[in-house]
Every structure is written in C-alpha cells, then in structure tokens.
N, C-alpha and C positions, 0 to 999 in steps of 0.2 A: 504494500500500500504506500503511496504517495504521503510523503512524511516531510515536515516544517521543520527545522530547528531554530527556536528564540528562547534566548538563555538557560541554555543547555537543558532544553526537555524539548521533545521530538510532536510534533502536531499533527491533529490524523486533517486529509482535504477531505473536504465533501463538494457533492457537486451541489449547484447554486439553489436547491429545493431540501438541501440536508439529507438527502433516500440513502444517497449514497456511497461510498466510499470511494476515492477514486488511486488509481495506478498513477506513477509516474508518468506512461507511456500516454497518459489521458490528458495532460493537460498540456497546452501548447500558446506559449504566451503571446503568440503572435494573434491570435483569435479570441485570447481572455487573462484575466486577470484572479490574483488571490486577495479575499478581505478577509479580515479578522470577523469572526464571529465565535460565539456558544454554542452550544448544544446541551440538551438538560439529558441529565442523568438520572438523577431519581428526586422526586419530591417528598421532603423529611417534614412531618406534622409536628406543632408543636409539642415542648416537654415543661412540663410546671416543674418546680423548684420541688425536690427530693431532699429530706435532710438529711444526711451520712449515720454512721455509724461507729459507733467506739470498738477497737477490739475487745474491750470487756460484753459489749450486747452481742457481738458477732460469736465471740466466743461461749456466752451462755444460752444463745440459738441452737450453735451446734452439738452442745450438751446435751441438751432434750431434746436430740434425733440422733443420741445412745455413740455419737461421735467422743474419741477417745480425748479429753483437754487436759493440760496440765499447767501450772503458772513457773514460770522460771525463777531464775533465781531473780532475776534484774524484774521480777516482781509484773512480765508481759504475760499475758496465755500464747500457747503453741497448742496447735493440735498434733495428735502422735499418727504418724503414718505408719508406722511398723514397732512391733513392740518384742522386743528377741531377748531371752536371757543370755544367748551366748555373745549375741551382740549388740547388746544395749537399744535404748530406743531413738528410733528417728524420728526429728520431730519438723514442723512448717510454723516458722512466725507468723499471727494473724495480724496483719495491719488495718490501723483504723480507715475506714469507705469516708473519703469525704463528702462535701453541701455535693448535690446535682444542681446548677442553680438552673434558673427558669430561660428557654430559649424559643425566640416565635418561631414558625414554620420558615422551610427554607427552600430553594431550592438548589442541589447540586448542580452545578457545570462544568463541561468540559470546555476549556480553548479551545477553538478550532479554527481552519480558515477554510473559504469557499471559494472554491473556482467559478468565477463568473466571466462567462461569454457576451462579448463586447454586439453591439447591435449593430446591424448595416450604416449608420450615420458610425459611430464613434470610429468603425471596418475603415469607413471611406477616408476619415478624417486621417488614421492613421497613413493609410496611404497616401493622402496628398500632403503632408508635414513629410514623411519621405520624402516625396519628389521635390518639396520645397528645400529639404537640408542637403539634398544630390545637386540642386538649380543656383544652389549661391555661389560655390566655384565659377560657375560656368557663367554668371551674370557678370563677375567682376572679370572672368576674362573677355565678354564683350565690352565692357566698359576701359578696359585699354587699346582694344580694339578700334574701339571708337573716339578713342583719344587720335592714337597714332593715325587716323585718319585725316580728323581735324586737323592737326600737323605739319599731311601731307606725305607721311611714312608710309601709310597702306592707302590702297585705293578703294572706294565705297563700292559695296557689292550687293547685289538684288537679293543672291541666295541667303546672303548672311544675314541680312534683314527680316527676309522669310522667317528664317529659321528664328529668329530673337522672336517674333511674335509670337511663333507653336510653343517656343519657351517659358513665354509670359504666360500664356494660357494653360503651363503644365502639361504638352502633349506628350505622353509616353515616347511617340516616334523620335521627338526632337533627341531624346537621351541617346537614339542609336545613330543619328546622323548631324554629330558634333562636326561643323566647318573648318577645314585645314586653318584655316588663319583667326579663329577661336582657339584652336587645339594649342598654338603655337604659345598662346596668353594664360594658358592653364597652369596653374602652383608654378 
C-alpha cells in the first residue's frame, strides 16, 4: 500500500471518497494530488469519573473470593501465587487503582492523506503554465532577435513573425518548429 512518511510515522493514501486504499502504482501526480485528511477509527462513549482503589480494599476483595493474601513486612498486602514448603512462597505486590476521572465521548482518528484527481480546468491549467515556463526562453530569444534587427544585424523575417504569434497564442506546433535565427538567441 501506498505509504506517506511525516515525522517518522508512515501514512496509509486513500482515494478521494476514503473506500479505499491505494498502491503506489495508483497515484500519479501529474493527474492528482495528496491532502491531509482523517479517517475515524472507532467512536469511544463517554466514561464518568470512577474513584480508584487502595490496595488494602483491593486486597480484602480478593480475600472473600478464598484468594490467598498476606501483609508484608513493609506493612503492603501481596497476594501469594504459589505456596511450596520446599520453596517458599511466591508472592505479587497489589498496587493501589487510581481516580478514572470523567472523559466526554470521543472520537478516534487516523492521519491520513487522499489522493485527489485534479479536474479538466485545473488538467488544462497545468498544461498551459507548462507551455508558459517552456515559452519564456524562447520569448526573450525573440526579443534579441528583434533587437539585432532594429540594429540592422538581422534582417526582419515573415516566418519568424508567424511563428512569434503561434507563440503568443501557446501553439503546441510552435515548440517543434523553433526558427534558425531564434534558435541562435536561445540561453
């Protein structure tokens, strides 16, 4: 499964409806994106305030269900888990249960993050900010182009003009038939 790492613990993706989990091989950034989101785990009802327990009531609980108890020397009960003349008795320290205090209901979450699939505008959008960050090179080498013209360096050319307008308009084609004397003004 397709796994996050932020601050070293590993995140499950889900796809954009939460159903379900997705592979690596499933998400593809050029078509979508990952947000943070939850996902519930289990919902915990509330618990009222419980008030704990001394090992002395713990230990005379366990008295009256014939449970073996003994008091130590340091004046604690232990209950005896095994009682052997040849080798003495084993015993368990009872410790006092402390307050439960009172907690509202809750619910469990997990982090997660969701793979969301970008929509035909956002698609398009991405596509033509490509063509726009491919088109600035090639804008500033017409524009010395068109210096060295002014000049008197190069001589003004119909095709290259052509070609600046499919530029300005983002035409795909322009990007495969860059002009020898553009090419020349590139980086």
């Amino acid at each position: 499964m397709a796994q996050n790492r932020i601050k070293g613990k590993s995140m499950k993706i889900y796809n954009e409806y939460r159903t379900k989990e997705l592979n690596e091989k499933d998400i593809d950034f050029e078509k979508g994106y990952l947000r943070a989101d939850k996902i519930l785990i289990a919902r915990h009802e509330a618990v009222s305030f419980q008030r704990g327990r001394s090992a002395k009531e713990i230990a005379e609980e366990l008295k009256a269900q014939g449970i073996g108890i003994e008091i130590g020397y340091d004046g604690k009960p232990y209950r005896i888990i095994k009682d052997s003349e040849k080798y003495g008795r084993e015993v368990e320290a009872i410790e006092d249960e402390p307050d439960t205090p009172a907690k509202g209901a809750w619910n469990e979450e997990e982090e997660i993050q969701v793979y969301i699939l970008y929509t035909e505008e956002e698609l398009e959008e991405h596509r033509l900010s490509a063509l726009r960050s491919r088109r600035a090179p090639l804008l500033e080498a017409f524009d010395k182009w068109e210096k060295a013209v002014l000049r008197g360096r190069e001589s003004d050319d119909i095709a290259v003009m052509e070609w600046y307008k499919r530029m300005l308009d983002l035409d795909e084609l322009a990007f495969e038939s860059i002009p020898l004397r553009i090419q020349y003004y590139v980086g």
